[in-house]
Backbone as JSON, one array per atom type, in Angstrom:
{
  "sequence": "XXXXXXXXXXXXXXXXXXXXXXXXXXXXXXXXXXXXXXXXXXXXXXXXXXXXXXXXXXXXXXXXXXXXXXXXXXXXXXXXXXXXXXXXXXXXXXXXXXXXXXXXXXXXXXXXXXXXXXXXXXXXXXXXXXXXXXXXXXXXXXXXXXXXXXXXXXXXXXXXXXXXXXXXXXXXXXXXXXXXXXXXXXXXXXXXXXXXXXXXXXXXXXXXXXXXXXXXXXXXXXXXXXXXXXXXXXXXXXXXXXXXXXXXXXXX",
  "N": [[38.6, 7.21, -7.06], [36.61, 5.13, -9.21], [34.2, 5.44, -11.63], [31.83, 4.09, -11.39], [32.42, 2.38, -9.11], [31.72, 4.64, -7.18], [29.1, 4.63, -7.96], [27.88, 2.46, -7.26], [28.9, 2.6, -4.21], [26.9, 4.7, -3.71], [24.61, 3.18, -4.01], [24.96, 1.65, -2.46], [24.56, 3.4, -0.05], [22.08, 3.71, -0.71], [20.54, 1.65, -0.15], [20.53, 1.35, 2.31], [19.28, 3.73, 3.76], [15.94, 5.33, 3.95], [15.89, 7.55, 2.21], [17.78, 10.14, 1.42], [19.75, 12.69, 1.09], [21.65, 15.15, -1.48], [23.83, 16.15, -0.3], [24.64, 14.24, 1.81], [25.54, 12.22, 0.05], [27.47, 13.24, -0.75], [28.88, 13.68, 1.54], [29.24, 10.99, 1.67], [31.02, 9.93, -0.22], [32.73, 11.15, -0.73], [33.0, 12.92, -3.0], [32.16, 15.49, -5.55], [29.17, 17.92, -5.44], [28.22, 18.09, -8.58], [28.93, 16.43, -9.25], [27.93, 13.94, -8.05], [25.18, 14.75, -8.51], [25.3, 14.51, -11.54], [25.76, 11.25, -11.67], [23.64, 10.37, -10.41], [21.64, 10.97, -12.2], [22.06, 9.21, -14.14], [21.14, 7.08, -12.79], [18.31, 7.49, -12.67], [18.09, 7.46, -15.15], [18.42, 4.45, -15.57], [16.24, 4.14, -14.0], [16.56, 3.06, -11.47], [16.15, 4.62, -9.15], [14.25, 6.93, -7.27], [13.52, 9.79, -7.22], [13.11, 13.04, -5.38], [12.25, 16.51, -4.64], [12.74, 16.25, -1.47], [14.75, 15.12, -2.29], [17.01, 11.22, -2.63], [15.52, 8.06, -3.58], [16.13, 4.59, -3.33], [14.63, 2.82, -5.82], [12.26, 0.36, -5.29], [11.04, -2.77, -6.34], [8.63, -5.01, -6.52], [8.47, -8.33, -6.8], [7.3, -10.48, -5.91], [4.05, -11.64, -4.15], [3.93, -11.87, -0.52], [3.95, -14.67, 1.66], [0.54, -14.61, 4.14], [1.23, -15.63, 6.73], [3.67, -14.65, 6.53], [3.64, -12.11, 6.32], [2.42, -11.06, 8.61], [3.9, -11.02, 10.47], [5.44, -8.8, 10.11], [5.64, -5.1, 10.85], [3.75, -4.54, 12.93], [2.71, -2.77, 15.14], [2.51, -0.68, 13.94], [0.59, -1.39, 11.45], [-1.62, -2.0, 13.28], [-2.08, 0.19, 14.22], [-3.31, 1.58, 11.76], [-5.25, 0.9, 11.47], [-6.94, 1.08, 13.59], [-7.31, 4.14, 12.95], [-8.47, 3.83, 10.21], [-11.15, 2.66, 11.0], [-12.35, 4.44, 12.36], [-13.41, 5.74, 9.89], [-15.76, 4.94, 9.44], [-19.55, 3.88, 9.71], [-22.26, 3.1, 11.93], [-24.24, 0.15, 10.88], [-23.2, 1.04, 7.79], [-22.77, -0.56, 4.83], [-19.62, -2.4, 4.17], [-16.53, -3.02, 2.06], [-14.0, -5.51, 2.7], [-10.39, -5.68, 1.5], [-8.02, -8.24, 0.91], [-5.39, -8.66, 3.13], [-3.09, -8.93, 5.71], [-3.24, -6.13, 7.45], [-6.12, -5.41, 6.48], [-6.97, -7.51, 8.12], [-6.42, -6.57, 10.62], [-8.1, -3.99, 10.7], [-10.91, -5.1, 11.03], [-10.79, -6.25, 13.36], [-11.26, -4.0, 14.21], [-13.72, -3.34, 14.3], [-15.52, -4.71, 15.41], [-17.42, -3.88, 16.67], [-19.71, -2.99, 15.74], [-22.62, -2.92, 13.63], [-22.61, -4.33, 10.73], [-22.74, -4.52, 7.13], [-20.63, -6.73, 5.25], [-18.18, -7.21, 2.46], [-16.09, -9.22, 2.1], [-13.06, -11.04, 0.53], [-10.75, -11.83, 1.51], [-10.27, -14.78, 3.44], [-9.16, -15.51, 6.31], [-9.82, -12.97, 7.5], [-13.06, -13.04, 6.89], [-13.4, -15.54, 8.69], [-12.9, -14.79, 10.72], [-14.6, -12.34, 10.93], [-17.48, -13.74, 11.21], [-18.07, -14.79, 13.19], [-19.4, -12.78, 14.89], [-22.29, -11.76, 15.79], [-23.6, -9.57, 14.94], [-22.72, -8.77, 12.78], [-22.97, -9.13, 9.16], [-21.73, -11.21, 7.17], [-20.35, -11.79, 3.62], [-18.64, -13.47, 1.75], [-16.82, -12.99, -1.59], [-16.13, -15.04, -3.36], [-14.89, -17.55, -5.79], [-11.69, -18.48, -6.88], [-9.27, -19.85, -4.54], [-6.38, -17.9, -3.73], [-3.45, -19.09, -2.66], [-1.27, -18.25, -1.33], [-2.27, -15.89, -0.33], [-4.52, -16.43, 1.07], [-7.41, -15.67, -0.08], [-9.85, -14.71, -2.26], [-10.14, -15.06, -5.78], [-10.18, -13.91, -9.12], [-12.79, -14.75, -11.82], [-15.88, -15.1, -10.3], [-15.97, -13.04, -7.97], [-14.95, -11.37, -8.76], [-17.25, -10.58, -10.56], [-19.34, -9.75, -8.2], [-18.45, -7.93, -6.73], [-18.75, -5.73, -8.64], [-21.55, -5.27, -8.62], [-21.88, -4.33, -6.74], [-22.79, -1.25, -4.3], [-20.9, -0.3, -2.11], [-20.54, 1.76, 1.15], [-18.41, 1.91, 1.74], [-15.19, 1.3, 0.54], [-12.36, -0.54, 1.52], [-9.01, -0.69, 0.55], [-5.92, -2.62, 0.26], [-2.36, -3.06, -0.2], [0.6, -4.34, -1.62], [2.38, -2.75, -2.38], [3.17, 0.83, -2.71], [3.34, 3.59, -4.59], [3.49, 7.87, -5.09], [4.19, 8.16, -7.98], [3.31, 5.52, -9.67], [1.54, 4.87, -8.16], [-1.26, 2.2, -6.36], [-0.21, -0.74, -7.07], [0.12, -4.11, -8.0], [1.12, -8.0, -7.61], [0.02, -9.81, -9.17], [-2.01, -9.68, -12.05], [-4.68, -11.0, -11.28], [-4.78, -9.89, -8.91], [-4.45, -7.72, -8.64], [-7.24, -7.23, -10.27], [-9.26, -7.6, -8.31], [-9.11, -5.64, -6.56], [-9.34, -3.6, -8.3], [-12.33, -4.11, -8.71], [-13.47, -3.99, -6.42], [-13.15, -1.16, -5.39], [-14.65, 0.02, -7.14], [-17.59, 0.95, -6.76], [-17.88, 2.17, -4.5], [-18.73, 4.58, -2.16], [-17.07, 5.75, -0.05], [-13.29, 5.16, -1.06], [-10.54, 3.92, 0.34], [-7.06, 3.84, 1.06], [-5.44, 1.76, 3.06], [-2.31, 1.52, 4.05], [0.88, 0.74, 5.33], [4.17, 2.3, 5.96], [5.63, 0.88, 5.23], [5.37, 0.33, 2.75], [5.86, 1.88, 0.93], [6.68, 4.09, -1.92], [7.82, 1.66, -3.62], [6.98, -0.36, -5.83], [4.79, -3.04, -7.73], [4.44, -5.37, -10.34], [1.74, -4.97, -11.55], [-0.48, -2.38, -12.53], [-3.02, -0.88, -10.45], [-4.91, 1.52, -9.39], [-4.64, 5.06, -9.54], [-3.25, 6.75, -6.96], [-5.02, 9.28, -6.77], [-7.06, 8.03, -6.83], [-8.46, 7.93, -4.82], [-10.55, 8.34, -1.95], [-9.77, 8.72, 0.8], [-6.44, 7.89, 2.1], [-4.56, 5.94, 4.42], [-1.71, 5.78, 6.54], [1.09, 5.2, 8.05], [3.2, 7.33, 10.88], [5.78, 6.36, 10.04], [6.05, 7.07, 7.61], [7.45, 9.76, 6.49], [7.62, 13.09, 6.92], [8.52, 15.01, 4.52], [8.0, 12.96, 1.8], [4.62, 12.81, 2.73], [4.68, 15.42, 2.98], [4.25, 15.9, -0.25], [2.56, 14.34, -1.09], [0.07, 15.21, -0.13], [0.18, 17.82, -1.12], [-0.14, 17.31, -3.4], [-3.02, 17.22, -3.69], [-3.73, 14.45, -1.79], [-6.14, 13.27, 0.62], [-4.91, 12.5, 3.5], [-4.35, 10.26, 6.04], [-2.46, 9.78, 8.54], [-0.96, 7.44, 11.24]],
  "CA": [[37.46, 6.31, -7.15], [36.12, 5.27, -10.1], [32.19, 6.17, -11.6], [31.48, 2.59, -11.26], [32.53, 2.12, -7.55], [31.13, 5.72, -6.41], [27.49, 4.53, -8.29], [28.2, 1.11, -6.17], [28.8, 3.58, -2.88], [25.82, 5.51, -3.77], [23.78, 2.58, -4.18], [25.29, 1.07, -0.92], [24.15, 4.21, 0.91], [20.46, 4.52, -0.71], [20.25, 0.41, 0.32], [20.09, 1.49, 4.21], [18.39, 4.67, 4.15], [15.03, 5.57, 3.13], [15.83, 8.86, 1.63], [18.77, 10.66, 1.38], [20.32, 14.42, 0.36], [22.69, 15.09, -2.7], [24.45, 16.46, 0.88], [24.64, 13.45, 2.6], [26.07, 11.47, -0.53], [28.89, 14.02, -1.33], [30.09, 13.39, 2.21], [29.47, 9.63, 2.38], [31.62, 9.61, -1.47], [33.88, 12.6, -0.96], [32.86, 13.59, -4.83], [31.45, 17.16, -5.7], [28.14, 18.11, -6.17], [27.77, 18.01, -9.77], [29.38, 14.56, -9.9], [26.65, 13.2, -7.49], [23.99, 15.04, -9.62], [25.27, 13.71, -12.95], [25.29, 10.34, -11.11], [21.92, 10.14, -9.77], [20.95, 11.08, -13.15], [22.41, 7.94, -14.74], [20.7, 5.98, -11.78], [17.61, 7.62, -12.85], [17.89, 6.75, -16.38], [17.98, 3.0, -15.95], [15.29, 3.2, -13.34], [16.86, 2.64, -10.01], [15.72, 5.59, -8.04], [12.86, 7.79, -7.11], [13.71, 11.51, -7.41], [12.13, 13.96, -5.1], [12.14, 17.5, -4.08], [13.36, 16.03, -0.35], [15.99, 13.66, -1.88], [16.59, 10.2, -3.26], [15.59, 7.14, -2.78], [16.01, 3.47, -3.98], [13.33, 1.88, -6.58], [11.83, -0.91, -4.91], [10.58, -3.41, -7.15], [7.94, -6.19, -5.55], [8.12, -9.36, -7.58], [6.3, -11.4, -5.05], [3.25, -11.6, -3.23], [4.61, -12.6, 0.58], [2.69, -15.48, 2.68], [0.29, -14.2, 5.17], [2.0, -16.0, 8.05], [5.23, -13.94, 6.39], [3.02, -10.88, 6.48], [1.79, -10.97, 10.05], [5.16, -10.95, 11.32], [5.63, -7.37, 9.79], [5.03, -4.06, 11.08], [2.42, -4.52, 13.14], [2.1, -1.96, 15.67], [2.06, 0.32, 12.61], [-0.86, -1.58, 10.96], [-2.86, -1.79, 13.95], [-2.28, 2.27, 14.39], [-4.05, 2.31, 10.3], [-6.59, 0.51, 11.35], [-8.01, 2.06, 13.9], [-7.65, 5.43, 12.24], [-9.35, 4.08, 9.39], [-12.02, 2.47, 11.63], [-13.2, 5.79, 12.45], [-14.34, 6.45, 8.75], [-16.62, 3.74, 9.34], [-20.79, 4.28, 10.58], [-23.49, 1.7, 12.39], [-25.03, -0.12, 9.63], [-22.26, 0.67, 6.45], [-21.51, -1.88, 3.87], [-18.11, -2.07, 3.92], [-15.59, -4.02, 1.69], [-12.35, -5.56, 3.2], [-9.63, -6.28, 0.29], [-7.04, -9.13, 1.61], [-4.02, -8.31, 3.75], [-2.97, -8.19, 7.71], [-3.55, -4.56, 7.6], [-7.34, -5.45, 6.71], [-7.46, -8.31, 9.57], [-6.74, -6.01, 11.67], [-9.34, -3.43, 11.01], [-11.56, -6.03, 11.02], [-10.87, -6.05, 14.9], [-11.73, -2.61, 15.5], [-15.16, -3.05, 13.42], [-16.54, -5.65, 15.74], [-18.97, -3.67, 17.85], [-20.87, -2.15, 14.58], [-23.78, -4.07, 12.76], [-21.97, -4.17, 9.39], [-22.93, -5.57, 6.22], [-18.88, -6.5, 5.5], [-17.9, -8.22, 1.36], [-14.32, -9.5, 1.62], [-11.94, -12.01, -0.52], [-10.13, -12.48, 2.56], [-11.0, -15.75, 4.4], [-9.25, -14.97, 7.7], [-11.53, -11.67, 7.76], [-14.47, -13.9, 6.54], [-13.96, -16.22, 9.3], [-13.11, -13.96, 12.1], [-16.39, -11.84, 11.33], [-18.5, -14.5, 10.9], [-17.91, -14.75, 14.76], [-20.06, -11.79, 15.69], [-23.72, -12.16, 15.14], [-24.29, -8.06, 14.08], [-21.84, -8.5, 11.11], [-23.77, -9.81, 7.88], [-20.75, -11.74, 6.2], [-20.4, -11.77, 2.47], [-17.26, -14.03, 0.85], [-17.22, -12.59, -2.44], [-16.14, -16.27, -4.37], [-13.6, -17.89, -6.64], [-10.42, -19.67, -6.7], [-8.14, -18.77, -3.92], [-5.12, -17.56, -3.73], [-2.8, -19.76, -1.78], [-0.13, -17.02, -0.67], [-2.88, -14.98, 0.51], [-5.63, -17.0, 1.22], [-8.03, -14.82, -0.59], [-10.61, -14.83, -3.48], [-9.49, -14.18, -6.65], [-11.03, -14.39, -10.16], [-14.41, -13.73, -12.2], [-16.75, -14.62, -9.58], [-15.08, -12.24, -7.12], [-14.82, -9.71, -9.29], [-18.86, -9.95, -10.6], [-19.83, -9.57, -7.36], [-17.71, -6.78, -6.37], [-19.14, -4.59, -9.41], [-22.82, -5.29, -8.58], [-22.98, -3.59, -5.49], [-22.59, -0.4, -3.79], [-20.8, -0.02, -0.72], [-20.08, 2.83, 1.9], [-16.81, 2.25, 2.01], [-13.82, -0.05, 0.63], [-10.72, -0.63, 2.16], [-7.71, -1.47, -0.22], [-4.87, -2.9, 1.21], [-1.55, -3.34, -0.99], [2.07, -4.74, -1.51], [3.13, -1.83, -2.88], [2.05, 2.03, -3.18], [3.82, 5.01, -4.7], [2.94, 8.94, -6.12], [4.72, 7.67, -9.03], [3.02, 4.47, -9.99], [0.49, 4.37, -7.39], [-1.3, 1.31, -6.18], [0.16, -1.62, -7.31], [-0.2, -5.95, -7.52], [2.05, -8.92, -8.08], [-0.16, -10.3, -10.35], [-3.44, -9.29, -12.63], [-6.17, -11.26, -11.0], [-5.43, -9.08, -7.72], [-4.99, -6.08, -9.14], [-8.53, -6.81, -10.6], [-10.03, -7.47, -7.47], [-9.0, -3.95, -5.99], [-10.28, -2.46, -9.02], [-13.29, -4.09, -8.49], [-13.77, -3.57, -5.19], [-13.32, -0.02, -5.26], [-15.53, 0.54, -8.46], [-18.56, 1.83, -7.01], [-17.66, 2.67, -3.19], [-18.94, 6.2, -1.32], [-15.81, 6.54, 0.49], [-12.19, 4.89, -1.23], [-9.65, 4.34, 1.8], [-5.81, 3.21, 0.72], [-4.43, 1.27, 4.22], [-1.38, 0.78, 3.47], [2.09, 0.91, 5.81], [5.03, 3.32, 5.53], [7.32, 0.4, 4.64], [5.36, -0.35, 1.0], [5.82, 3.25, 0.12], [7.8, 3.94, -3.16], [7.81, 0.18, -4.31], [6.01, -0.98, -7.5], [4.66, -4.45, -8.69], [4.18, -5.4, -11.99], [-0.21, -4.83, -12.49], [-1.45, -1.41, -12.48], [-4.64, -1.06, -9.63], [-5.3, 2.44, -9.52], [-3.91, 5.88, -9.35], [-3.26, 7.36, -5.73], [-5.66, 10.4, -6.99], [-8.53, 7.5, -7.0], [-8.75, 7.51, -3.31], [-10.96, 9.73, -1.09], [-8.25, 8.9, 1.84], [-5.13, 7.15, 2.25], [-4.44, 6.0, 6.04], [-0.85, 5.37, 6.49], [1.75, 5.73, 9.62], [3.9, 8.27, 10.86], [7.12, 6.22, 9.55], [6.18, 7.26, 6.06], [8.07, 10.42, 6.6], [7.55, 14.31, 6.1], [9.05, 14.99, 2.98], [6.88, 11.93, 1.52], [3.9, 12.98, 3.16], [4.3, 16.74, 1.76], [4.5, 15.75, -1.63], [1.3, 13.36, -1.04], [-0.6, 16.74, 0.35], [0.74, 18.72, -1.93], [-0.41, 16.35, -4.9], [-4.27, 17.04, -3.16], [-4.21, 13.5, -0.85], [-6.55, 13.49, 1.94], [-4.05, 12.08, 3.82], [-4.24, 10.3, 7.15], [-1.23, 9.33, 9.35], [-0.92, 7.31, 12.73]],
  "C": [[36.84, 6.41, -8.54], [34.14, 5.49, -10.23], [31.64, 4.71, -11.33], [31.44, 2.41, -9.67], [32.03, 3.39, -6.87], [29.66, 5.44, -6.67], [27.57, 3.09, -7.43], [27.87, 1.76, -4.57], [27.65, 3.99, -3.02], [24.79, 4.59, -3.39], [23.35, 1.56, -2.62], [24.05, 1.85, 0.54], [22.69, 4.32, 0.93], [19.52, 3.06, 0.2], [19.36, 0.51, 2.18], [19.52, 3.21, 4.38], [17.33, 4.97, 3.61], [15.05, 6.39, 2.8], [17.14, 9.85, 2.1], [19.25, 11.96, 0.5], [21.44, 14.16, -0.45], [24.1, 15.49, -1.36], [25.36, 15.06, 1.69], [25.61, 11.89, 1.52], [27.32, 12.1, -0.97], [29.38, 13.51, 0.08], [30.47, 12.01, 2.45], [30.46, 9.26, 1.16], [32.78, 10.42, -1.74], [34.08, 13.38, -2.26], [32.19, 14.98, -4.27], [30.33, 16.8, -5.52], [27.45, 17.39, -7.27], [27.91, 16.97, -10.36], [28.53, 13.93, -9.09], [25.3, 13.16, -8.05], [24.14, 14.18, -10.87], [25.22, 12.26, -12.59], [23.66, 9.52, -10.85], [20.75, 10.4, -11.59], [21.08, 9.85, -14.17], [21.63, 6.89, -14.47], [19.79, 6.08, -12.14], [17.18, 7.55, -13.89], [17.61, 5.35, -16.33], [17.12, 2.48, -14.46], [15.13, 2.59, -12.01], [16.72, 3.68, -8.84], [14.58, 6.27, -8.34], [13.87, 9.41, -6.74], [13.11, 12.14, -6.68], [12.4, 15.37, -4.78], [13.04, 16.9, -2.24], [14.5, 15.36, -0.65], [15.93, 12.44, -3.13], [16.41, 9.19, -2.99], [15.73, 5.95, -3.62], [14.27, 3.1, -4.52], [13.17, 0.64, -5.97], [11.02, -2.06, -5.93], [9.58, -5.0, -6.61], [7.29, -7.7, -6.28], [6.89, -10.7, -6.93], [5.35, -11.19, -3.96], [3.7, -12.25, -1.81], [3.47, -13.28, 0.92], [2.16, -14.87, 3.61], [0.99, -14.56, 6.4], [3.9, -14.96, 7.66], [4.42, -12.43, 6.83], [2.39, -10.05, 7.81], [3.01, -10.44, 11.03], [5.73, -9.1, 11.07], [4.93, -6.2, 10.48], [3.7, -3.68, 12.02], [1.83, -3.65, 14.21], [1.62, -0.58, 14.19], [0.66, 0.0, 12.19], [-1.9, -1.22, 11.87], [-3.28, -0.35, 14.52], [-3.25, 2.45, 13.19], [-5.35, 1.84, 10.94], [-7.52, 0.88, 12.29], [-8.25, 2.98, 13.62], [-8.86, 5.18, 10.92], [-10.74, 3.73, 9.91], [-13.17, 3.1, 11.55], [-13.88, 6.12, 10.85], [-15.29, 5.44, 8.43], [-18.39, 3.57, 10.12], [-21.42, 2.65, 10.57], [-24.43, 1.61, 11.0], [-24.37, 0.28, 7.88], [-22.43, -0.73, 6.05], [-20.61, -1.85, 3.4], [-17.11, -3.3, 3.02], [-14.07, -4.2, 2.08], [-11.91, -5.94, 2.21], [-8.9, -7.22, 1.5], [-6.29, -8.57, 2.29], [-3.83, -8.4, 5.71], [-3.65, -7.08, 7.88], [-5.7, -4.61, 7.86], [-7.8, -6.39, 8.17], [-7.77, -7.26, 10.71], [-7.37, -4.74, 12.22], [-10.48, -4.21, 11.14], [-11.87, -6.68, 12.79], [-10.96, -5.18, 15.42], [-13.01, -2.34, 14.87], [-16.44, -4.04, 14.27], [-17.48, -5.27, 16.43], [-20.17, -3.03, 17.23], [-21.57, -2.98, 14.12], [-23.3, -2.94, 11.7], [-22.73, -5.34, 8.39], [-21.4, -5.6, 5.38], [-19.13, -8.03, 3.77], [-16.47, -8.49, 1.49], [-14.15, -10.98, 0.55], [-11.37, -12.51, 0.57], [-10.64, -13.24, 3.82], [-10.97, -15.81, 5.52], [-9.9, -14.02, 7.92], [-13.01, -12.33, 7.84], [-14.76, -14.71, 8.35], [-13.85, -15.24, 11.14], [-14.6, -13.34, 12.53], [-16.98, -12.52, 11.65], [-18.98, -14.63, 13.12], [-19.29, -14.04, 15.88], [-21.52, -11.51, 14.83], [-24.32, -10.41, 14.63], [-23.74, -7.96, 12.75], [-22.43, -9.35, 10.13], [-21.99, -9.84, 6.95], [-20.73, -12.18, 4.53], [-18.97, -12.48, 1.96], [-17.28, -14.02, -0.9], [-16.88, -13.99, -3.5], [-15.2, -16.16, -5.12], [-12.52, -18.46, -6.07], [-10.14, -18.68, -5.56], [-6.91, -19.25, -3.99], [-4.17, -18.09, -2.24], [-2.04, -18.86, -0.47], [-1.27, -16.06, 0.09], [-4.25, -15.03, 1.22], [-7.02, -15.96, 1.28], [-8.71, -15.31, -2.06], [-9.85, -14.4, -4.53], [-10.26, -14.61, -8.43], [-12.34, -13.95, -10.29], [-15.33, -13.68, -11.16], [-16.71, -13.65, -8.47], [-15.56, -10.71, -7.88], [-16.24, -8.99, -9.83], [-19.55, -9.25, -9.63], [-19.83, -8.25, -6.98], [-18.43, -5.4, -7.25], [-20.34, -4.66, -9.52], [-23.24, -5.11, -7.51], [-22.02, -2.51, -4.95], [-22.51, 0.22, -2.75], [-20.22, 1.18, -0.13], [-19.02, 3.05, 2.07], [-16.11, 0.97, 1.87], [-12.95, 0.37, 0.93], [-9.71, -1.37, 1.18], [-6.28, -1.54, 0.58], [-3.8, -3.14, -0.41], [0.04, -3.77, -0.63], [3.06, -3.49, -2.09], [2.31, -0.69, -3.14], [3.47, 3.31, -3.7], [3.24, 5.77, -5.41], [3.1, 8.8, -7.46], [3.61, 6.54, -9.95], [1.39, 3.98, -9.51], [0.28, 2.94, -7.09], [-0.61, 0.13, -7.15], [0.46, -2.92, -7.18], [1.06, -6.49, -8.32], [1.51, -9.54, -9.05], [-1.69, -9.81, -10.95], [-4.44, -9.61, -11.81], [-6.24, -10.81, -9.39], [-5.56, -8.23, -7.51], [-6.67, -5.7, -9.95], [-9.53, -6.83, -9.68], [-10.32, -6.11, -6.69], [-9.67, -3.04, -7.08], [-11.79, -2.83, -8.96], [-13.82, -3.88, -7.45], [-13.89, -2.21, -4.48], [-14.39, 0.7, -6.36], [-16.47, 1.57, -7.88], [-18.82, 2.23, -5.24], [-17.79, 4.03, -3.14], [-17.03, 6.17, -1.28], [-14.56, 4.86, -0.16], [-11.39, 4.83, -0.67], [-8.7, 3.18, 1.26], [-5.6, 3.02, 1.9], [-3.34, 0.54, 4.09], [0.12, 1.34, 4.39], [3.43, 1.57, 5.16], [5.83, 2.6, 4.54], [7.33, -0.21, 3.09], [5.11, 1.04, 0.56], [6.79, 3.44, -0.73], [8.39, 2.6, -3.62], [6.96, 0.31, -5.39], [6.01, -2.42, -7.32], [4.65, -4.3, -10.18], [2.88, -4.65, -12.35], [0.01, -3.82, -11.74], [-2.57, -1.44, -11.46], [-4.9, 0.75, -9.87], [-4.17, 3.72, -9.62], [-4.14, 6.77, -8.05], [-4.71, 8.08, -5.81], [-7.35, 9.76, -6.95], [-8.99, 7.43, -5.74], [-9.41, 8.45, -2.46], [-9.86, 9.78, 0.03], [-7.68, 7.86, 1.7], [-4.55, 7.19, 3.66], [-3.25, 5.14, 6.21], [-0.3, 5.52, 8.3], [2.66, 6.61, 9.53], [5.21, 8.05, 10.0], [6.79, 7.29, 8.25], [7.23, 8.64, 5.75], [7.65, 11.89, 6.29], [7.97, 14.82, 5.03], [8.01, 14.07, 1.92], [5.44, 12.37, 1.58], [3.23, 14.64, 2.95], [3.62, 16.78, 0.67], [2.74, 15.1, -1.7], [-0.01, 14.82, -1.4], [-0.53, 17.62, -0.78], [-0.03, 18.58, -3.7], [-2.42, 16.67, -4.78], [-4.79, 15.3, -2.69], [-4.63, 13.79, -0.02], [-5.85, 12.1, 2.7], [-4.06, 11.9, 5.29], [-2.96, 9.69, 8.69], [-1.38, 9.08, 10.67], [0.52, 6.67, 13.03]]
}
């Protein structure tokens, strides 16, 4: 076998698993060791894997923001496990900020029996609250964003940095230790940074299955977060490393 068709195999194997042993690729390649190592090190030169202490895994790369109606269809006993966990870090009478996403909708249904003062971007959140006469609704303004039917832009983002809430919720398309949060495009990676600016409590809700991906824009660095409320998929090994890194780290 040539190095070409064994980094092909390799690449085959990292495709369908989320994390894999230098073990587990010697027997799926029948190569040595040291030829899987020097391998993986090639892979990891131009950028196509994540390296860890447990293993390796494929670089995910997230060029596009998906449609909410694409986004709904995903994962969703998972989400609705984050969201009631994060729920709980939530008191009678907070002002809380939802960022966009499913994940937020559907804390947004375990918040309805609190008198909240609630700022989102996201219009399905907006209009769901609006529903329940204890929740003081806030739509923070600006263009929206088609794909995610969400605020986006300066007035959004003034808003966001002229007040001081108990707790934001960031939701994302992508999160890793590496890279951390991360957007498909600037003006939503500026909303998360504004939206977290001057928040008590910082809470990442974000699903196992946008772990170790990247976008293009920068939002923060993991380390900006008082917690991060994920699901069990995310994995032990993963979930070490998080811990390990000092994440207060919550898993359902």
């Amino acid at each position: 076998m040539s190095t070409q068709q064994r980094i092909e195999q390799i690449m085959a194997v990292l495709k369908s698993h989320n994390l894999v042993t230098v073990d587990q690729l010697v027997a799926a390649t029948r190569a040595s060791p040291a030829t899987i190592r020097r391998d993986l090190i090639k892979l990891d030169d131009r950028g196509a894997i994540v390296r860890s202490h447990g293993g390796v895994a494929l670089k995910q790369f997230v060029p596009l923001q998906p449609t909410t109606p694409e986004k709904q269809q995903r994962n969703l006993k998972q989400k609705q496990a984050i969201a009631r966990a994060a729920a709980a870090l939530v008191q009678p009478g907070d002002a809380v900020v939802l960022d966009a996403g499913t994940t937020a909708l559907e804390l947004a249904r375990c918040l309805v029996h609190l008198p909240l003062r609630v700022f989102t971007g996201d219009l399905p959140v907006a209009l769901f609250l609006s529903a329940f006469r204890q929740i003081d609704v806030t739509v923070i303004g600006g263009r929206i964003d088609n794909s995610s039917q969400s605020c986006i832009g300066d007035p959004g983002r003034s808003l966001l940095r002229g007040i001081h809430p108990d707790v934001a919720f960031i939701s994302c398309n992508a999160w890793s230790l590496a890279q951390g949060v991360t957007a498909p495009t600037e003006e939503k990676a500026a909303i998360k940074q504004a939206a977290m600016a001057n928040a008590g409590k910082k809470v990442l809700i974000a699903d196992s299955s946008k772990y170790g991906q990247h976008a293009l824009f920068g939002v923060v660095p993991l380390a900006a977060f008082t917690h991060i409320v994920s699901d069990t998929g995310l994995g032990e090994e993963y979930a070490e490393q998080l811990r390990v890194s000092g994440m207060r780290l919550i898993l359902e």
